[in-house]
C-alpha positions in Angstrom: 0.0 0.0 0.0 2.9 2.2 0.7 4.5 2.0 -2.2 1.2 2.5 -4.8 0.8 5.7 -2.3 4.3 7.1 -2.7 4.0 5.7 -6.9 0.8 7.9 -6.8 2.3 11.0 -5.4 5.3 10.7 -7.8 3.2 10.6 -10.7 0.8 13.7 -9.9 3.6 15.9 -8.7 5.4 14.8 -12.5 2.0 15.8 -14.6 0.9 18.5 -12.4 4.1 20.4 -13.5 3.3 23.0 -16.2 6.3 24.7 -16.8 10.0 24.7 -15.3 12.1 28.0 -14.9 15.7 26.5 -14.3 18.1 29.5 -15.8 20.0 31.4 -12.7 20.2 35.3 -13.2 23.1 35.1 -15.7 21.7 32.2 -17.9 18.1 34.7 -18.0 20.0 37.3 -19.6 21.8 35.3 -21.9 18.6 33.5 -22.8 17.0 37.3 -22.8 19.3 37.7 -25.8 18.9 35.0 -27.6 15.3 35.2 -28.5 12.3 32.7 -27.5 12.8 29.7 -29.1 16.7 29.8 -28.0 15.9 30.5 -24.4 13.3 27.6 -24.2 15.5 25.1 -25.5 18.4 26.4 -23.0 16.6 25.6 -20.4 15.1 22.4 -21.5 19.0 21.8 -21.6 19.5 22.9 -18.0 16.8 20.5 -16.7 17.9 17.5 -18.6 21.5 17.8 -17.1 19.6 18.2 -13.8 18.4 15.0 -14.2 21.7 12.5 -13.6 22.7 14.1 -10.3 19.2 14.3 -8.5 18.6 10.5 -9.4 22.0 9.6 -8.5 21.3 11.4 -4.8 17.8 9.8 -4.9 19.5 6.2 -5.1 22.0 6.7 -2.6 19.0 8.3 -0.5 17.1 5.0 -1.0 20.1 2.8 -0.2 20.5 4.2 2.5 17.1 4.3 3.8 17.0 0.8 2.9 20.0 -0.1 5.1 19.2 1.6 7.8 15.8 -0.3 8.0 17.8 -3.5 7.3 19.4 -3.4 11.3 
């Protein structure tokens, strides 16, 4: 039951997203210059290099979780 719950909560808070803003103040400028379509695929880049270090933090965070449950 716990893990449909927590499967459920991943999945809403994924689709519930609209849209991402992930540019710091001196990516927005840069993106400022670039034009529209630029600046929405710069940051589509910024969230897909987001991606590797967040799930490699989430699976040390479950390992761990997992061990300390294990004593």
């Amino acid at each position: 039951m716990k893990k449909v719950l927590i499967s459920i909560v991943l999945l809403l808070s994924f689709a519930l997203v609209t849209e991402v803003e992930a540019q710091c103040s001196i990516c927005t400028k840069t993106a400022q210059q670039l034009g529209h379509k630029p600046a929405k695929g710069m940051n589509s880049g910024i969230i897909y290099l987001m991606i590797a270090p967040l799930a490699i933090m989430g699976f040390v965070g479950f390992r761990w979780v997992k061990s300390q449950k294990g004593e």
